[in-house]
Each structure stands twice: as C-alpha cells, then as structure tokens.
N, C-alpha and C positions, 0 to 999 in steps of 0.2 A: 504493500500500500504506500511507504514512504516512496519507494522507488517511482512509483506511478503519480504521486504528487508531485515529485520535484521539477518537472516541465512546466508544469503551471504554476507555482512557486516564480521560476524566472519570466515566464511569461507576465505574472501579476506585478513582480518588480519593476521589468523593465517597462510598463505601462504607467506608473505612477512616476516611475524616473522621467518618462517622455513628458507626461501631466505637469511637474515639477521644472523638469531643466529648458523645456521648449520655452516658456514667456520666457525663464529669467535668460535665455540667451538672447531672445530675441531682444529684449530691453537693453543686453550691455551691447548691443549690435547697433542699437538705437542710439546713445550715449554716445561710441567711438567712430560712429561712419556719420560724419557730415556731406552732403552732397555739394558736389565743388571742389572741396579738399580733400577728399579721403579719409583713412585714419589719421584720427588726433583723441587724445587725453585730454583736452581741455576744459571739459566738463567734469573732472576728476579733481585735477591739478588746480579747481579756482575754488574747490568747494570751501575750503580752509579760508581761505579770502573772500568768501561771500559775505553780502550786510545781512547781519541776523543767526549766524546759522552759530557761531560759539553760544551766544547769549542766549539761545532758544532748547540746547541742545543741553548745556551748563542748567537751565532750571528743568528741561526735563528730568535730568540726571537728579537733582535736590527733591525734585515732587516724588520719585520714584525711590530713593533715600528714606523720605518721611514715612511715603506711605508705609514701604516693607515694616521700617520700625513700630509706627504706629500699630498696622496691622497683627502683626506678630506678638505687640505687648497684649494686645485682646483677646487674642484665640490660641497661642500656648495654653495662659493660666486653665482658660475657660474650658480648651477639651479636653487637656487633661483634669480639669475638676469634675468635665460631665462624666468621660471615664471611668474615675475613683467613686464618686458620691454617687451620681445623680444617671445613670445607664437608659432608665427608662424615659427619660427628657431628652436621648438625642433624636428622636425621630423630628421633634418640634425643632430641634437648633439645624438639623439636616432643613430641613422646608423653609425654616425662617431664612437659611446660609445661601440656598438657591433662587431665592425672591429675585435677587440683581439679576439671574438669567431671563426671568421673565418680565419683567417690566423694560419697555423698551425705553432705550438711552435717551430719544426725546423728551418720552414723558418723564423720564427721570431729571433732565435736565430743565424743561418746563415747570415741577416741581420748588428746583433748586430757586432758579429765577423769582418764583413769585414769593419764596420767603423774603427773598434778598431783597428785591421792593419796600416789599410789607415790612418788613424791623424798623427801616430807618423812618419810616412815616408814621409809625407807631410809636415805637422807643427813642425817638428824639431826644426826649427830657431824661432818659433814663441812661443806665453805665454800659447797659447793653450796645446802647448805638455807638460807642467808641469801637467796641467789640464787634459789630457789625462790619463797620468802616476797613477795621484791623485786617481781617479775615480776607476783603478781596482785594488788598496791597497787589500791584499789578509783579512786585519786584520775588514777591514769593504768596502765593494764593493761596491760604489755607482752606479756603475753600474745595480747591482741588484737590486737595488733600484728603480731606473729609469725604469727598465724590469719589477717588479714586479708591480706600477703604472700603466702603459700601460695595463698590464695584468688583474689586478683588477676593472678599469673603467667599465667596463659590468655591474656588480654586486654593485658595488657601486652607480652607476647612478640609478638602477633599485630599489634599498633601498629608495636611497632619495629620489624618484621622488614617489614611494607608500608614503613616510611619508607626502612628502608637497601637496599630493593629499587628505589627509585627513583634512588638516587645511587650515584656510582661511589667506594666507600668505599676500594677499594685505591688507585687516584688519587689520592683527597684526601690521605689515609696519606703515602704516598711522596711527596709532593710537599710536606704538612709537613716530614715527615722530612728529605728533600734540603735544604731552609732551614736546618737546624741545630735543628728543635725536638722536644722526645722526643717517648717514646711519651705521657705522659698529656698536655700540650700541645696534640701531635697529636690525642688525642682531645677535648678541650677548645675549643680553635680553630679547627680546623678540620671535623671531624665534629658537633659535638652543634650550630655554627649553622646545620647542614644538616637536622637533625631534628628542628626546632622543631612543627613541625607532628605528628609521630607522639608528642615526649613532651608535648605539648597534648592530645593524644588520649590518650594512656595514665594521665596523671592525671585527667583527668576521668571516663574509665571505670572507677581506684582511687575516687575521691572519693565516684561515684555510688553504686560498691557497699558503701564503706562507712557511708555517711550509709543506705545501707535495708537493710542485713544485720540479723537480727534473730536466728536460730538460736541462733547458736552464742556472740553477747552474754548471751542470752537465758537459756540453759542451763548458763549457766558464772556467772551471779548478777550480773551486769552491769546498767548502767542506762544505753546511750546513748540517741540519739537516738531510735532506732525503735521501741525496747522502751518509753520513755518514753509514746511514740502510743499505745503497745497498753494502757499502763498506764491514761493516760488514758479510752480509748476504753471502758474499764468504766464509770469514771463519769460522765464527759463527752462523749459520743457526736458533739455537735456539735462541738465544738471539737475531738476528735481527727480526724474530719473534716474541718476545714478547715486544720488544720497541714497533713495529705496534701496536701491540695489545692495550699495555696501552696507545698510542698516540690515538686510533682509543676512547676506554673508556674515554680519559679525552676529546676530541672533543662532544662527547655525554655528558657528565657533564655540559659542558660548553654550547650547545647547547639547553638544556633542562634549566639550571639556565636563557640563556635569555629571553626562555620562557616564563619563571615562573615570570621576571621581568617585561615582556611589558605586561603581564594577570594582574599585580599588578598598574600598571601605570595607563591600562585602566579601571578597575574597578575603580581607584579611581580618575581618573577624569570624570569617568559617575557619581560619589555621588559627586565631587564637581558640 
C-alpha cells in the first residue's frame, strides 16, 4: 500500500509546489524585467531608501513586540490555570478564543471606530479622555495593540493548549510546588521551559499576522507595514512587489528555522 501511494504523494507535492512557486516566480519576474531595459534590481536595491518603509516596518516590528508580550502574559497564566483548576471551563474559553475567526475584521474594526468617537464626546470632563487620546498616538497605537491581541487569541490558544497537551503540567506543578517554590516560580521554572516550543509557535503566528494585517490598520488611519505596500503599490508597482516578495521569503526562513528548532528540542529531549 505504501509503495502504491508514493506516486501520488509526489504527484500531490509537486502540485502544491507548482500552486506555491508559479505566482511567487512570476512576481520576482515582474520586479526584475522592466521593459526597455531588461534585467535590473532596482526595485530591490531602493527598497532601503524608500520614504516610509524603515519607519513603517520599525513600528510594525514594536506593535508585533507588544502584542506577542501582551498576549502571552494573558493566556500562559490563564490555560494553564484552566488546565490545573478549572478543565470543565475550557470548552467556553475554546468558543470564546475563536470568536476573532468569526467576526469579520470590518465589523471588528467598525466596532473599534465607534468606541473611539464615543469616549472622547462623552469622557471629555473625565481622566479617561487623556487615556482615550493616549491610546491612538499615531507614533505607537495602542490601540492596535489591543486589536491585534483580540485578533491573535485563536492561534495562540490553539499553540498553547497543543504544547500543555503534550506534558504532564499537574506533575510538573506539584512537584515544583513540593521543592518549596510558588505558584508563579512554578510557572516560570518549571512549566514555561516545557513550552518552548508552543510559545515559539505562538509568536510567530502573532508576529506573522501582524506584520500582514492591513484592515483594520488600515481603516483606523494607521500606517504600518502592510498599509505602507498598498501605499506604495499605487505608485511603485514594482517595488511594492518585491517588498511582498522578500516579506513572503523571510516569513518562510523564519518558519522553516522554527522548525528546524522544535525537531532539535524534540530529538533531544527523546535522548535525554
């Protein structure tokens, strides 16, 4: 039976490889052949020197910073408490964690909007409207912040909750605990060097979605990273082009090195 699957094995490979490699060729094909001139790089070579693209790309890098940490200090504690205590409450934290799938990024960001109105026309006189204000600073948006949290819970639930399915977390727990070390300790020491690998995974699936979020950046007057492209991509067709391009390559570098990292974890905590 294996032997008789493996034709169609490469058959299905190489189908997905064609699905996958035919645009991005065609794109870097689009990038290096100008008509006229021939090949040139020069839609490579100016990306660095383009207006916008440090300062857009630097606060994607800070919002994607925030969020991971943000998010991470929420949903460690919290699945591993659901875990430990509370097992028959994860179906609800499961439903409530996938709510961002279903609600579509408009209305989510329509949502967003019409708080932000409403505060400052309401809470004028109060300490909240400073804190209104604070919040959509164009130089760091906590707002986006906040949007991008919400929006990453899915995916970062679903990391951790594979990782603490693979280890026995009341063990480790109690077994800190019995040493003399607390609870946060115990989570610290003993749990989160067991998770390396799930929160490896969970910031990089924060990271990826907000370095290409564009909605609801987009819609709220914002100018990261991906809004930046589209900005471009009016006037600079090629060069927004090949930003995607090496954004889409270095997301694959990075996606394959975590690979390459949790293959190396698990081999070598199979020999220890």
């Amino acid at each position: 039976m294996a032997r008789r699957l493996t034709p169609w094995r490469w058959v299905v490979l190489g189908l997905a490889a064609l699905y996958f490699l035919v645009p991005l060729a065609a794109s870097v094909i689009f990038t290096v052949d100008v008509p006229g001139q021939g090949l040139t790089f020069d839609a490579y070579t100016k990306i660095l020197t383009a207006d916008g693209f440090l300062s857009s790309l630097v606060l994607s890098l800070e919002l994607a910073l925030a969020t991971i940490a943000v998010v991470l200090l929420l949903m460690v504690p919290a699945v591993v408490a659901l875990r430990l205590g509370s097992p028959r409450l994860r179906p609800v934290v499961e439903v409530v964690c996938s709510l961002p799938l279903v609600v579509p990024p408009i209305a989510f960001v329509a949502g967003i909007a019409t708080v932000l109105k409403w505060g400052p026309e309401h809470l004028s006189r109060t300490p909240l409207f400073e804190t209104f204000v604070a919040i959509q600073n164009p130089d760091f948006p906590v707002v986006l912040v906040l949007a991008y949290v919400v929006m990453a819970l899915p995916f970062v639930y679903r990391a951790l909750d594979a990782g603490l399915r693979a280890i026995d977390v009341r063990t480790l727990v109690e077994a800190a605990r019995s040493c003399g070390a607390s609870w946060p300790q115990a989570l610290v020491r003993a749990v989160l060097p067991n998770l390396r690998g799930a929160l490896l995974n969970a910031s990089f699936l924060t990271l990826a979605l907000v370095l290409g979020e564009f909605t609801v950046s987009h819609l709220l007057g914002y100018t990261p990273f991906a809004v930046w492209i589209y900005n471009v991509g009016g006037e600079q067709a090629q060069m927004s082009v090949a930003v995607s391009v090496l954004s889409l390559l270095v997301t694959w570098a990075l996606l394959l090195a975590l690979a390459g990292a949790g293959g190396r974890n698990r081999s070598a905590s199979s020999r220890g």
